[in-house]
N, C-alpha and C positions, 0 to 999 in steps of 0.2 A: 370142320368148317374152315375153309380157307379165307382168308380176308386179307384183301392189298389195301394196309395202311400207305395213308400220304404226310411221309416223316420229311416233306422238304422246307427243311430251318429246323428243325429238329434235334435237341444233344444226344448224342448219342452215344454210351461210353461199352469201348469195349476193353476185358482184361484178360490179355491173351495176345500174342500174335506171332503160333507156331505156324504149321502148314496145314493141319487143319482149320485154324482160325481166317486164314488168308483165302480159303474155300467159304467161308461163310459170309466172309463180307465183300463178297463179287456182287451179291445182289444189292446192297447198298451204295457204292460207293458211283453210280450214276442218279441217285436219287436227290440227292442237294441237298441232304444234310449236314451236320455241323458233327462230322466224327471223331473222335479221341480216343486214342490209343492207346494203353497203360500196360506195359509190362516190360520185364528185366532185357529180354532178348529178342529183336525180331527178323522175323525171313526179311528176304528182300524186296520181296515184292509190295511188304509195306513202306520201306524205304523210296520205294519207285512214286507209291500212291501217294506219298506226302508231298517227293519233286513236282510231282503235277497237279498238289494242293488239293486232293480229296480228303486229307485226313488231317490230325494233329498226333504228331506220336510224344510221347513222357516216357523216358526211362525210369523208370523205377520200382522195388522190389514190394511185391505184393504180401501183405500175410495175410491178411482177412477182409472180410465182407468193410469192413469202415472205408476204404479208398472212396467207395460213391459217397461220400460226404465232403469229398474234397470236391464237390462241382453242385453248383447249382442249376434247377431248372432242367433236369436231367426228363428225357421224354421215356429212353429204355438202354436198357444195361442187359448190355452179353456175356456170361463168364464162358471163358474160352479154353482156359488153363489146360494141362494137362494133369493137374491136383484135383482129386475129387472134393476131397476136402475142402480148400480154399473155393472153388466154385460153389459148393454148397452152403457155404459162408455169405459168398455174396448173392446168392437166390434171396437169403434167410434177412441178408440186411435191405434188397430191393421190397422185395414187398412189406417188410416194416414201413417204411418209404414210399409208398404206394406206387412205385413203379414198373412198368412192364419189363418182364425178364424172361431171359434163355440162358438153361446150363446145355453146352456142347454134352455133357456126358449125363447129362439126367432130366430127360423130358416131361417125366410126372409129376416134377414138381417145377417144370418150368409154365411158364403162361402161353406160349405159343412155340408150333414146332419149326423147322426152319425144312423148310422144300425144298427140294433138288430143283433150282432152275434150270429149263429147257433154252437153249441161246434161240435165241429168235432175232428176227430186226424190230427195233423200235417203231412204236409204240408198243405191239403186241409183246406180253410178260406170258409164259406159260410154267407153272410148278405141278413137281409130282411129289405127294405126300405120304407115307405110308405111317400117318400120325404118331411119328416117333419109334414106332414098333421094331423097324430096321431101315434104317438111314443107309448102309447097304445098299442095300434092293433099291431102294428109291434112286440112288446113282447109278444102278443099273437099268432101271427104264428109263431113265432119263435120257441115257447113253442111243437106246433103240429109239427114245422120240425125237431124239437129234436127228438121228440117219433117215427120219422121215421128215423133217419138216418143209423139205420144198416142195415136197409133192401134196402136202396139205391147204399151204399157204400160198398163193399166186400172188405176185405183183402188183397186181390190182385189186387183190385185197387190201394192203397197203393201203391204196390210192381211194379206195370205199371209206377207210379210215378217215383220210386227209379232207377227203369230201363232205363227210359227213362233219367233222370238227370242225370245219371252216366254216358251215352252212346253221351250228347249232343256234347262234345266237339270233341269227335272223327268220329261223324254225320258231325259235320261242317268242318271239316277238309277233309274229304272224298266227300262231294258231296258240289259243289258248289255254287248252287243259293236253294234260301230258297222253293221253290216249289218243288223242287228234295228232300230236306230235308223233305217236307212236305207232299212228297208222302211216302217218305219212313218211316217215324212213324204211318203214318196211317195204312199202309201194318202190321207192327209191332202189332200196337192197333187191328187189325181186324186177328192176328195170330192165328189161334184156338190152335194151337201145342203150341205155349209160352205161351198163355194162359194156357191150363191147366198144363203146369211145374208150372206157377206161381201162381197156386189155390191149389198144392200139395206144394206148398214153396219150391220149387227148384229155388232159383233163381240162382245160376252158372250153373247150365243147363239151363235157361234162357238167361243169357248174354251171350251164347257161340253161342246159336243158332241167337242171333242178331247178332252178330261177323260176321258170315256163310251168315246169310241173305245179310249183309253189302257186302263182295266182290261179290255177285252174282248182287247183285242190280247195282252195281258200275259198274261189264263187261257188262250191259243189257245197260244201259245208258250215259257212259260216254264213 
């Protein structure tokens, strides 16, 4: 089961940050958490992510699972290491602690697995998981869902996005139970008329004709 947690304000410690480690926190480090960093050596690409204040890095030399007790209020702990040992240290002292944890090198006794992110543009997030089994593989389809994603994604997909977000609160205000809501985006989604405003990049003649849609839909059902 895949689940996109929303860690933004979130502590987040990670202990680690070789070149593996610096692959795992690409998916993070646009989410707006409150990251921290802990370990003896780092690439440089954490060095970069702190000049432009995604992170907090600590030098200092790890021996065991206790460093997560130097932070409070801690949401989830990564061990990263390249020490089986030491990362399995700190699985052992995370969920003492009740908190969510990932070892890089040992996913069965981690809580969740870490997905090969698909790059895509924002908003849209896509991962491929091969539930820990071989992380491997999963960077290598990742690699082929790369070489496919503009021909999946159109531009005005995007823009369906933007439309729809823009339009949710004034959705929920208008029609009352979430099935009404749920017809009526669909009805939206399957517009051939907004659609193609929004394949020519019109989108205020897009959101006007959702406007138009919205009171008709509203005297039809309510």
């Amino acid at each position: 089961m895949l689940i996109d947690l929303n860690i933004e304000g979130q502590l987040i410690l990670l202990v680690g940050a070789g070149r593996e480690a610096a692959r795992k926190v690409l998916g993070l480090v646009d989410q707006d958490a409150d990251i921290v960093v802990v370990s003896q050596n780092f690439e440089e690409q954490f060095n970069e992510w702190e000049r432009q204040g995604e992170m907090r890095l600590i030098h200092k030399t790890i021996s065991d699972g206790t460093i997560i007790h130097d932070f409070e209020y801690l949401y989830m702990v990564m061990a990263l290491t390249d020490d089986r040992e030491l990362n399995r240290s700190i699985v052992q002292a995370a969920k003492k602690s009740a908190r969510f944890v990932y070892s890089v090198d040992d996913p069965e006794h981690s809580d969740f697995s870490h997905p090969a992110l698909v790059e895509t543009r924002p908003p849209i997030r896509m991962a491929i998981s091969t539930s820990g089994q071989s992380p491997i593989m999963a960077r290598h389809l990742r690699e082929r869902a790369e070489a496919m994603i503009d021909l999946l994604i159109r531009d005005e997909d995007y823009l369906q996005i933007k439309l729809q977000a823009k339009m949710r609160e004034t959705i929920q205000s208008v029609l009352p139970t979430p099935e009404l809501r749920k017809q009526f985006l669909m009805q939206i989604l399957d517009d051939p008329i907004i659609g193609e405003r929004l394949k020519e990049n019109h989108f205020d003649q897009a959101e006007a004709m959702v406007m138009q849609r919205l009171k008709d839909f509203q005297l039809k059902n309510i």
